[in-house]
FIMAR-338532 format. One record per residue (C-alpha): residue in three letters; z, x, y. Coordinates in steps of 0.25 Angstrom, whole numbers, plus 2048, in hexadecimal, padded with zeros to 3 digits. Example, Ala and Ser with C-alpha at 12.3 -4.5 7.8 and 13.67 -1.06 7.14 Angstrom:
BEGIN
Ala81F8317EE/Ser81D8377FC/
END
This chain:
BEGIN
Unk7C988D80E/Unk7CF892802/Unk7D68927F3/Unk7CD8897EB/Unk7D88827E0/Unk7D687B7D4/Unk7D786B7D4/Unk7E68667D5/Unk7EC86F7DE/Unk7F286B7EB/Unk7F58727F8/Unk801870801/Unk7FF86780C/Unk7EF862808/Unk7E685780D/Unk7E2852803/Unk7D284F805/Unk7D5848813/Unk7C983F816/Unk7C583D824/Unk7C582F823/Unk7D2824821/Unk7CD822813/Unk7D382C809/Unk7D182E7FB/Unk7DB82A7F3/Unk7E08307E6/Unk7DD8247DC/Unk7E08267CE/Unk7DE81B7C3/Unk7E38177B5/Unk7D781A7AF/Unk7CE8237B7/Unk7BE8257B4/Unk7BB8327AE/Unk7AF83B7B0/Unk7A38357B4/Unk7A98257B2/Unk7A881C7BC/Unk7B581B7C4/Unk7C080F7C4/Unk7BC8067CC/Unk7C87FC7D1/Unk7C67ED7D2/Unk7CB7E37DA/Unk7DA7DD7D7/Unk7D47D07D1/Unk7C97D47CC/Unk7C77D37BD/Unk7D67CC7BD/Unk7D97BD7BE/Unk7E17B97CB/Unk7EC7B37C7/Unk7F07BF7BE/Unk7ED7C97C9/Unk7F67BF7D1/Unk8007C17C7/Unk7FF7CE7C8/Unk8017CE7D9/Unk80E7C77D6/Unk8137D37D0/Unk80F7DD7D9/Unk80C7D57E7/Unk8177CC7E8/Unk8227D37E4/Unk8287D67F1/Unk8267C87F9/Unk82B7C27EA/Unk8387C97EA/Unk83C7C57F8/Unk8457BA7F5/Unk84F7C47EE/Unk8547C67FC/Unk84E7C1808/Unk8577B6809/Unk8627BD803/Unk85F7C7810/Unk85D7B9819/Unk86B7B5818/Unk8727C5818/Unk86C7C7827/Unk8787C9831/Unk8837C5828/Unk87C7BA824/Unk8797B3830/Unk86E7AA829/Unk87679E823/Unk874797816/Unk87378C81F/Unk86478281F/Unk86278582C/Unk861796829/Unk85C79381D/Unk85078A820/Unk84D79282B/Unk84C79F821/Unk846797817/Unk83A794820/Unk8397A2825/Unk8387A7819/Unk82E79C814/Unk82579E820/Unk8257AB820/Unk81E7AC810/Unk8157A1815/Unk8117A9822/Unk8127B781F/Unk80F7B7810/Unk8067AB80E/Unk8017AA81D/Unk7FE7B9821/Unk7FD7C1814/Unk7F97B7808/Unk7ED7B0812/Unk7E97BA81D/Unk7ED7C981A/Unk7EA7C980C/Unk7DA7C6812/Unk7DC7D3819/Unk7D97DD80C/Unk7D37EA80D/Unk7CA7E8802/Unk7D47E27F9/Unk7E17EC7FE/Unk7EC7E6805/Unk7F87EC80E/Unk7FA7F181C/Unk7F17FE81A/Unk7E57F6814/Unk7E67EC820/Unk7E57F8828/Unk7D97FE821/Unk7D27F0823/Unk7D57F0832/Unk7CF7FE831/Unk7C37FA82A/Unk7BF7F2838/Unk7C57FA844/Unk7BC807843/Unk7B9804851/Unk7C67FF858/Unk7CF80B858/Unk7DC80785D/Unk7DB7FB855/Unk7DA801848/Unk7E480B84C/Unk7EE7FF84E/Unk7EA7FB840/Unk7EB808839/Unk7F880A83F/Unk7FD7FC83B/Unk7F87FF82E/Unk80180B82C/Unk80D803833/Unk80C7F9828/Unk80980381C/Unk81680C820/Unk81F800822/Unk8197FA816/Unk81F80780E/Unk82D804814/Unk82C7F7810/Unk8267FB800/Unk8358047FF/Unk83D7F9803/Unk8387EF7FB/Unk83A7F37EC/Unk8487F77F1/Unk84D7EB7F7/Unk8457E27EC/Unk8497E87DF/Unk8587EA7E5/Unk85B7DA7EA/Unk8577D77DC/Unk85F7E07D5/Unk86A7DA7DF/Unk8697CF7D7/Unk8727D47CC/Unk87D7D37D4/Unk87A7C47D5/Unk87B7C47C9/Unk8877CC7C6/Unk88D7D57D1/Unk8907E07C5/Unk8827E47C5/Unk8827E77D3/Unk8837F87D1/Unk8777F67C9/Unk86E7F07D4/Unk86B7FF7D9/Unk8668067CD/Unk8607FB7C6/Unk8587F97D4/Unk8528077D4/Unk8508057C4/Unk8477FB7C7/Unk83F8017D2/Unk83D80F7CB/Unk8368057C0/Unk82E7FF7C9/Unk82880D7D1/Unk8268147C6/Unk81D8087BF/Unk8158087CB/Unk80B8137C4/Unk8068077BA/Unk8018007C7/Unk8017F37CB/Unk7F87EC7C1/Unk8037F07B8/Unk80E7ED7C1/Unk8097DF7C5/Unk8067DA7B6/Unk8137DD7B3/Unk81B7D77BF/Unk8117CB7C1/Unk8177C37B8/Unk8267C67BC/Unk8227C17CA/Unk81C7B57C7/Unk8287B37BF/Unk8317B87CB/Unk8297AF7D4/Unk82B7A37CB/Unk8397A77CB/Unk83B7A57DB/Unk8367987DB/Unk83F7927CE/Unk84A7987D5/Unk8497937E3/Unk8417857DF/Unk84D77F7D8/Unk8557807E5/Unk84A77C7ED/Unk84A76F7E4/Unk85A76D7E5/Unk85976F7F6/Unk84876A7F9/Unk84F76A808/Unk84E77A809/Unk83D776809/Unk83F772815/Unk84278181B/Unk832783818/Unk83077E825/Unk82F787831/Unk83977F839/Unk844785833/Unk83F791839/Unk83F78D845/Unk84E787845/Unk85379483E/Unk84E79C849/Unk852792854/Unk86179284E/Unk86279F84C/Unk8597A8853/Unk85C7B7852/Unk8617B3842/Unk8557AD83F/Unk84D7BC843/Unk8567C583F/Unk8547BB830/Unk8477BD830/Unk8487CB82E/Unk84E7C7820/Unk8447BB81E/Unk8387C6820/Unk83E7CB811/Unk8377BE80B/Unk8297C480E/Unk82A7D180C/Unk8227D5802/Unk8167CE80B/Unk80F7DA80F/Unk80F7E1800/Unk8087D37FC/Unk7FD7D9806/Unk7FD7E6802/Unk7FB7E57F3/Unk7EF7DC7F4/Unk7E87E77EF/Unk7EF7E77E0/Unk7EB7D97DD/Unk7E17D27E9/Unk7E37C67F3/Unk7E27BA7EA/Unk7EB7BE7DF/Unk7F67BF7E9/Unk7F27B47F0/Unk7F37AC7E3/Unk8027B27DF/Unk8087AF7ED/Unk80279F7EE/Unk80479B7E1/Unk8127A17DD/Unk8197AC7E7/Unk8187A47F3/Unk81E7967EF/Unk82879F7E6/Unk82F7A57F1/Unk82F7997FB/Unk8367927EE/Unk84079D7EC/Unk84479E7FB/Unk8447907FC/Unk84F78F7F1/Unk85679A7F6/Unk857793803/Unk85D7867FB/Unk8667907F3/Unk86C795800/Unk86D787806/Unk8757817FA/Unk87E78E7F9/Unk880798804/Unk8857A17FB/Unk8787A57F6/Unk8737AB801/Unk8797BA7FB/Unk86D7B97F2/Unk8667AB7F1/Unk85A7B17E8/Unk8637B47DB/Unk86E7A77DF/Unk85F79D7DC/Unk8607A07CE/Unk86979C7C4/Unk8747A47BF/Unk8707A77B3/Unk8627AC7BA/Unk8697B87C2/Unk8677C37BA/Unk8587BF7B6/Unk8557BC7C4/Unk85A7CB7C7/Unk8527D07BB/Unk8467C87C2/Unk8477CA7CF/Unk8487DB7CB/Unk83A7DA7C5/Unk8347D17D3/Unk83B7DD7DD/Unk8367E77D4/Unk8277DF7D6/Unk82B7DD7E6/Unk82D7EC7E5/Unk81F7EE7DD/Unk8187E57EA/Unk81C7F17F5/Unk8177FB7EA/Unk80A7F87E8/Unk8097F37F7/Unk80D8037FA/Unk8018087F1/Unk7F77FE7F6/Unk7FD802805/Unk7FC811802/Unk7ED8107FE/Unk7E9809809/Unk7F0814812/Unk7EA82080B/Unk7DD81780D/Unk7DF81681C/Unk7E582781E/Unk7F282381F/Unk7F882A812/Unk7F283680A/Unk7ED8337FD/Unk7F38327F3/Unk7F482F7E4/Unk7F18207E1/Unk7EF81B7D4/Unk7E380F7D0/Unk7EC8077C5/Unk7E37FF7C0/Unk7D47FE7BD/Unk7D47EF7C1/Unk7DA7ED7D0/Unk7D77F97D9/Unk7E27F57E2/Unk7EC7F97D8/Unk7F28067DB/Unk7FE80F7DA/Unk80281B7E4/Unk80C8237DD/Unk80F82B7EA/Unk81481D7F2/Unk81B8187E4/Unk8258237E5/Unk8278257F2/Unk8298167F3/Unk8338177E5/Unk83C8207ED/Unk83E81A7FA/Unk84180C7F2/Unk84B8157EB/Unk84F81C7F7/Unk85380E7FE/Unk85A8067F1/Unk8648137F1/Unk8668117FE/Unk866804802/Unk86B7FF7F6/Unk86B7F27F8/Unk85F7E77FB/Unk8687E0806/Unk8677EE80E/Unk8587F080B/Unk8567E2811/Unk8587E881F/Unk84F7F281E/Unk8447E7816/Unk83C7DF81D/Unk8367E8829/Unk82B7EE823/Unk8277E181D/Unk8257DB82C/Unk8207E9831/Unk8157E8828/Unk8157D8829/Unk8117DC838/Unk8077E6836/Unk8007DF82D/Unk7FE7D3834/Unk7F87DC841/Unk7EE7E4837/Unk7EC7D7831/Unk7E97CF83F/Unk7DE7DC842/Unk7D67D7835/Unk7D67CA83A/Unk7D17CD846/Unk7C87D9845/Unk7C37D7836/Unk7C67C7834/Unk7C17C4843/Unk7CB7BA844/Unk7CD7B184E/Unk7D57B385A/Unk7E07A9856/Unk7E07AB848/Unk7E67B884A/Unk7ED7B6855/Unk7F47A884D/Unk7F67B2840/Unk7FC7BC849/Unk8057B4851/Unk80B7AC842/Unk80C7B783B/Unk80F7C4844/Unk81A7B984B/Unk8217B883E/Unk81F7C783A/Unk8247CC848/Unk8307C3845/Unk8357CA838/Unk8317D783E/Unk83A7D5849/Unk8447D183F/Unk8427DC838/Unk8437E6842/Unk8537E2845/Unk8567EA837/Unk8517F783B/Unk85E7FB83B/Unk8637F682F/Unk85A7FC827/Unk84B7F882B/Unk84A80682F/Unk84780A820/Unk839804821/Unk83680782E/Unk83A81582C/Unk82F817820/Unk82580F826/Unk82681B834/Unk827827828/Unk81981F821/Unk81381E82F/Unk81682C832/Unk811833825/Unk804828825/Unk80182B834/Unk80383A833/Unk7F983A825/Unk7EF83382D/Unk7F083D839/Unk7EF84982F/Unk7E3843828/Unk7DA842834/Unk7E085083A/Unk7DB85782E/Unk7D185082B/Unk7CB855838/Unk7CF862836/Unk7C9862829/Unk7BB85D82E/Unk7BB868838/Unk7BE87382D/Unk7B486C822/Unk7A786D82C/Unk79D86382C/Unk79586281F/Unk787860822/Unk78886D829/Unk78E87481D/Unk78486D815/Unk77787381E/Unk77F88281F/Unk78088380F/Unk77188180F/Unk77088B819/Unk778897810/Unk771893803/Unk77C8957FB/Unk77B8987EC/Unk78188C7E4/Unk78788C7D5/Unk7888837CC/Unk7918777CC/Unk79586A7D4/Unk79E86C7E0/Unk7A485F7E5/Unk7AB85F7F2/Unk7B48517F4/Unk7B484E805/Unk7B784480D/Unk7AA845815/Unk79A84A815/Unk79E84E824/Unk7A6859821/Unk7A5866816/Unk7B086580B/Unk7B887380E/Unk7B88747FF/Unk7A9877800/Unk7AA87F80D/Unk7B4888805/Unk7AA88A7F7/Unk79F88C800/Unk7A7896808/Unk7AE89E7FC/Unk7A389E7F1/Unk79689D7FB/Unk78F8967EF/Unk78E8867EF/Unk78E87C7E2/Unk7818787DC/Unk7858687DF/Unk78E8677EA/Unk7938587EC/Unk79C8537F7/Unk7A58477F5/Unk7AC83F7FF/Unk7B48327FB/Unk7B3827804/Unk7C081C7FF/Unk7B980E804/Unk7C080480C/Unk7BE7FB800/Unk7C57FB7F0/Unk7BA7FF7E8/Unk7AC8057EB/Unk7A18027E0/Unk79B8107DA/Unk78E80D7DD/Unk79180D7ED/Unk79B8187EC/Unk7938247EB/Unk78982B7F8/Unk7828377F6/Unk77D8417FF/Unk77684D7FF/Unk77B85080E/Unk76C853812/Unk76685C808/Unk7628567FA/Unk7628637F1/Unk76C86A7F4/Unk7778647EA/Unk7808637F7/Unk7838537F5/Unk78D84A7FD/Unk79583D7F6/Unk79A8337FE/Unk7A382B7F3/Unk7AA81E7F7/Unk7B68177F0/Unk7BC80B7F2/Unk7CC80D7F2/Unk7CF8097E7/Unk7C58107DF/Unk7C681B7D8/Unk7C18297E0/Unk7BB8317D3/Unk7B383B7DB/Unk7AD8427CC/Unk7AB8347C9/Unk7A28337D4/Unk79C83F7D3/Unk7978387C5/Unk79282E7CC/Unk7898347D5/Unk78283D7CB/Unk7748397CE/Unk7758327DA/Unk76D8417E2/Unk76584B7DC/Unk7718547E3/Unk77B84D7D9/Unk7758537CC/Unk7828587C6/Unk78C8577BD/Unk7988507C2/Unk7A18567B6/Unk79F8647BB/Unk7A28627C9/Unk7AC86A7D1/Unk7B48617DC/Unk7BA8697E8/Unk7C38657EF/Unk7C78697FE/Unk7D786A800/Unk7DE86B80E/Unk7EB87380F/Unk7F286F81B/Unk7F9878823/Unk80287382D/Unk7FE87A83B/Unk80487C848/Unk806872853/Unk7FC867855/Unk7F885C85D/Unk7F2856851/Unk7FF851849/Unk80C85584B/Unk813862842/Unk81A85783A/Unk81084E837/Unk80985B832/Unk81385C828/Unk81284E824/Unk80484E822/Unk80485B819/Unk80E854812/Unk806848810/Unk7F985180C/Unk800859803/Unk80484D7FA/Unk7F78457FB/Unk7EE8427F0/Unk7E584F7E9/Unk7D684B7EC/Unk7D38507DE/Unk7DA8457D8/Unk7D683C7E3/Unk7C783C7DF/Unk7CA83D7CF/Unk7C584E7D0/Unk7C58557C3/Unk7D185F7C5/Unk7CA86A7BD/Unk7BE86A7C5/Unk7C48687D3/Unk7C58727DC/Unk7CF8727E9/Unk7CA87B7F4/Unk7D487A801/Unk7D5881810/Unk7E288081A/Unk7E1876826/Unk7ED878830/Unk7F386B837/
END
C-alpha cells in the first residue's frame, strides 16, 4: 500500500472503484445539485408533472427525427440500385410502394409501437435495456442469459455504427437539395453540411429537454409538410392507393425475383430510424410516443411515399430525387431550409439514443463509467454523456469528408439498422417468453411475421458489405472488442482485488483484538461491499496504527429501477458490535437518481447510536488501483491488457461519482499487476 494523495489526482492506468457486481456507479451530475446536508434530486418520470400531448410534441423532436427523414432518400436510393434496374413503371413501383408501407405498419407500428415498447426496463428503452430486463429473470439459466447479454452488446455496438452514419448521411441528402434547387450551390453542400452538425454536437450539453422544445414544433411542422406535399398527388393519381396492398408484393417478387431482394436493401432506408424510436423511450415514456406516431408521423409518411410513388408514375424523370421534385418550384429552397433542420432532428434521434444506450451498458459492466450529466430536474431519463457526443462528433466528420456524398453513404446505411432489427426482436422474444409467459404460438407467430421480414433486409443488406457496409460492421467488432474486453477486466480485478482486501468481518474482530487507540474525527471508506475491507482502511490502519473515533463504510448499490425513494435507501449496520463506532451503510439508488454519498451521510445521522457525528467534518477515503500490465497470462490476452488499462485510466473519478467534497477527500492507492 502506498502514497496517500489529495482528492483529484488520478493515476495512469486505474480502476476506477470496480464493483463486484454488473451494476456500476455512474458519475451523474446535475444542473442544479443539493448542497450540504439537502435532500438530493430526485428525478421523475418523463410525463410526470407534463401534459402528454406536449411531451409528445416534444418526442417528435427528438424520437422521430431519424424514421421522419427517411423519405429524403429512400426512394431516391430505390430506384439508383444497379443502374436503375427498378423502373418508373406501376408494376415496380406499386410493388415498392407496398413494401415500403408494410413494412412502417409491421416493423414500426406492429413490433416496436405495440409489442417492444411494452418490453421497458423500468421506463428505459434500447437494446442494452432489453438485455438488462432479460437479466433481471435469467439468474438461474446460465447459457440463456449468456446468449442474452451477448445479443445485448451485438446490438448496442452495431447500434454505435448506425448513430455515426446516420447524422452523416441525413444532414448531407438534405443539403443535396441545394443543388435541386440550383446546381451552383453544389460546392457548398460539404461545408455547410459539417456547419450544421458541428451546431448540432455542440448544443447537446443543454439536453434534450431543451433540444426537444425547440425541435418539436419544426417536426410537427416537417411532418405536416410530408403529407401536403404527397397528398396533392395522391388526389391527382387515387390509383397509386391501390399499391397499399400486399399483392403488389407478391407480383414484384414473382416478376422480378433477385431485384426485388437486392431493393429491399434500399426499402429497409424507410424504417431506419425504428430501433432509436426504441431506444430513447426513456427521454419522454411510452404513450407520448405512442401518441406522436398514430396521430401525425405515421399517416404523414405513408402520404409522402404514396405521392412520390404517383410523382414517379406520372414523370419518370423524377426518380433522380422525387422528394424535392413533390413540391412546387417556388418551394425548393424552403424545402431545403426545412429538410436541413428535420436531418439535423434525425440526427439528434441516434444522439440521444447513444446516451441512453451507453447508460444501460455502463449499467450492465460493459462500458467503464463514465461522465453523464442529469439535464433536467423533471425527466430523469434525460441525459448527456459528453465522452460518446465527441467521439460520435468526429466519426460523423470522419465519414462526410470521406464519403462526401449521401448517395455513397447509402451502401454502407441500412445494416446496422437490420442487425439491431434482428437482435431485438430475439431478446424481445426471451421477454415474451420467460418474463411475459407467452403462449407458444404467439411467439412463434410474432417470430415467424417479423424475423421472416427482418432476415429478408438483413440478407439484403449483407450484399453491400463490399461496397461500404463494412464501415458499420467494422465499429460494431472494435465496440464488441473494447465492451467485451472491459467486462473481462472488471471481473479479473475485481477478484484479485477481493483476495488482496481480506474479508471484513475478520478485520473487523482483529481491530478489536489490537485495541488500537483512536483520534478524533469521521473516516469514511466508499466500497463496493461489507464482504471485503476497503484497502483504504487496511493502509491507515497499517501506516498510522490508530483508528478514527467513527469509522462508516459505504457501499452504493445502483437499483435495477429509476429512482429509489430516501426512506428506503439507507441500511445501517453495526457489523456485529454496537459500540464501537465501526458502522456499515448499504445505500441504494435508483439509476437515475442522484448518488450524493455526504448527502446520505446527512441522512443517516440519527438513524444508530454509532452514527452520532457530524457529517460536515467528515473525511472520505478513497481506495485507488494502479494497474500494471504483467506478464503472460491465461486470464486475458497481453493486448486486451492494454485495452483495458486504457479503458480504466479514462473512466469516471469516484470522487466525482458519489458528489465527495474535494478538500476533504483522501486517495489512497496500491499496484495490482494484470
Amino acid at each position: 500500500m502506498s502514497d496517500a494523495r489529495t482528492a483529484g489526482q488520478q493515476d495512469a492506468g486505474s480502476a476506477d472503484d470496480l464493483p463486484d457486481s454488473n451494476q456500476p456507479p455512474l458519475k451523474s451530475e446535475d444542473p442544479d445539485p443539493p448542497a450540504g446536508c439537502e435532500p438530493g434530486l430526485a428525478s421523475h418520470p418523463a410525463v410526470r408533472g407534463a401534459g402528454l400531448v406536449a411531451v409528445a410534441v416534444g418526442a417528435l423532436g427528438v424520437v422521430f427525427g431519424d424514421i421522419g427523414t427517411s423519405p429524403l432518400y429512400a426512394m431516391q436510393t430505390v430506384f439508383a440500385i444497379e443502374g436503375h434496374a427498378v423502373k418508373p413503371n406501376q408494376g415496380d413501383v406499386y410493388g415498392v410502394i407496398s413494401l415500403v408501407f408494410w413494412s412502417i405498419t409491421l416493423v414500426v407500428s406492429g413490433k416496436y409501437i405495440l409489442f417492444v415498447l411494452r418490453a421497458d426496463n423500468d421506463g428505459e428503452g434500447g437494446v442494452m435495456a432489453l438485455a438488462a430486463l432479460v437479466s433481471r429473470f435469467l439468474s438461474g439459466r446460465r447459457k440463456l442469459l449468456a446468449v442474452s447479454l451477448i445479443l445485448g452488446v451485438v446490438g448496442a455496438a452495431l447500434f454505435y455504427g448506425d448513430s455515426v452514419i446516420t447524422p452523416a448521411i441525413s444532414v448531407l441528402s438534405a443539403m443535396e437539395g441545394l443543388k435541386v434547387a440550383s446546381p451552383d450551390l453544389t460546392d457548398a453542400v460539404l461545408p455547410l453540411g459539417i456547419a450544421v452538425l458541428t451546431v448540432l454536437f455542440v448544443v447537446q450539453r443543454f439536453g434534450t429537454h431543451v433540444v426537444g422544445r425547440f425541435f418539436g414544433p419544426i417536426m410537427v411542422l416537417w411532418f405536416l409538410v410530408l403529407a401536403v406535399t404527397g397528398l396533392p398527388e395522391v388526389i391527382k393519381h387515387p390509383d397509386v392507393l391501390r399499391a397499399l396492398s400486399p399483392t403488389y408484393i407478391g407480383a414484384f417478387v414473382a416478376d422480378h425475383p433477385y431485384l426485388a431482394f437486392v431493393a429491399l436493401s434500399a426499402v429497409v432506408l424507410a424504417i431506419t430510424g425504428a430501433e432509436a424510436l426504441y431506444a430513447d423511450m426513456g427521454h419522454f415514456g411510452r404513450a407520448p410516443i405512442r401518441l406522436a406516431w398514430f396521430v401525425l408521423a405515421y399517416p404523414a409518411l405513408v402520404l409522402n411515399y404514396l405521392g412520390q410513388g404517383a410523382l414517379v408514375l406520372r414523370d419518370s424523370s423524377a426518380i433522380s430525387n422525387p422528394f424535392f421534385l413533390l413540391g412546387p418550384s417556388w418551394a425548393r429552397i424552403p424545402l431545403v431550409i426545412l429538410a436541413t433542420a428535420a436531418t439535423v432532428i434525425a440526427s439528434q434521434a441516434v444522439i440521444s439514443g447513444a446516451f441512453s444506450v451507453s447508460r444501460q451498458a455502463m449499467r450492465l459492466g460493459f462500458l467503464p463509467n463514465l461522465t453523464i450529466r442529469h439535464t433536467s430536474k423533471e425527466e430523469g431519463g434525460q441525459i448527456y454523456v459528453p465522452a460518446v457526443n465527441w467521439l460520435l462528433f468526429g466519426g460523423v466528420l470522419i465519414l462526410i469528408l470521406v464519403f462526401r456524398s449521401s448517395n455513397r453513404l447509402a451502401a454502407a446505411y441500412g445494416l446496422a439498422d437490420t442487425g439491431v432489427f434482428l437482435t431485438t426482436t430475439s431478446l424481445f422474444l426471451i421477454v415474451a417468453a420467460v418474463v411475459w409467459k407467452w403462449n407458444r404460438w404467439k411467439i412463434v407467430t410474432f417470430a415467424v411475421v417479423v424475423g421472416t421480414i427482418e432476415v429478408a433486409y438483413f440478407g439484403a443488406n449483407i450484399v453491400k458489405v463490399l461496397a461500404g457496409g463494412w464501415l458499420p460492421l467494422g465499429i460494431a467488432a472494435v465496440l464488441i472488442v473494447l465492451m467485451t474486453t472491459w467486462q473481462l477486466g472488471r471481473r479479473i480485478v475485481t477478484r484479485r482485488r477481493i483476495a488482496l482486501e481480506g474479508p471484513l468481518q475478520d478485520f473487523v474482530d482483529d481491530l478489536h483484538e489490537r485495541k488500537l487507540p483512536r483520534v478524533p474525527g469521521t473516516a469514511v471508506f466508499p466500497h463496493p461491499s461489507k464482504e471485503t475491507t476497503p484497502l483504504a482502511l487496511k493502509a491507515n490502519v497499517d501506516f498510522n496504527n490508530v483508528l478514527h473515533e467513527h469509522v462508516v463504510l459505504v457501499s452504493v448499490h445502483t437499483e435495477n429501477v429509476p429512482h429509489v425513494p430516501p426512506e428506503e435507501q439507507i441500511e445501517v449496520d453495526d457489523l456485529g458490535f454496537s459500540d464501537d463506532g465501526i458502522v456499515h451503510l448499504d445505500l441504494r439508488f435508483g439509476f437515475q437518481d442522484v448518488r450524493d454519498v455526504p448527502d446520505a451521510l446527512c441522512r443517516a445521522v440519527g438513524l444508530s447510536p454509532e452514527l452520532d457525528l457530524d457529517p460536515d467534518q467528515a473525511y472520505y477515503f478513497l481506495s485507488r488501483l494502479s494497474l500494471l500490465r504483467g506478464g503472460h497470462s491465461t486470464d486475458m490476452a497481453t493486448w486486451r491488457k492494454r485495452v483495458f488499462i486504457g479503458l480504466a485510466h479514462n473512466a469516471a473519478n469516484p470522487a466525482d461519482s458519489f458528489k465527495l467534497p474535494d478538500e476533504r477527500t483522501v486517495i489512497m492507492g496500491a499496484h495490482l499487476m494484470l
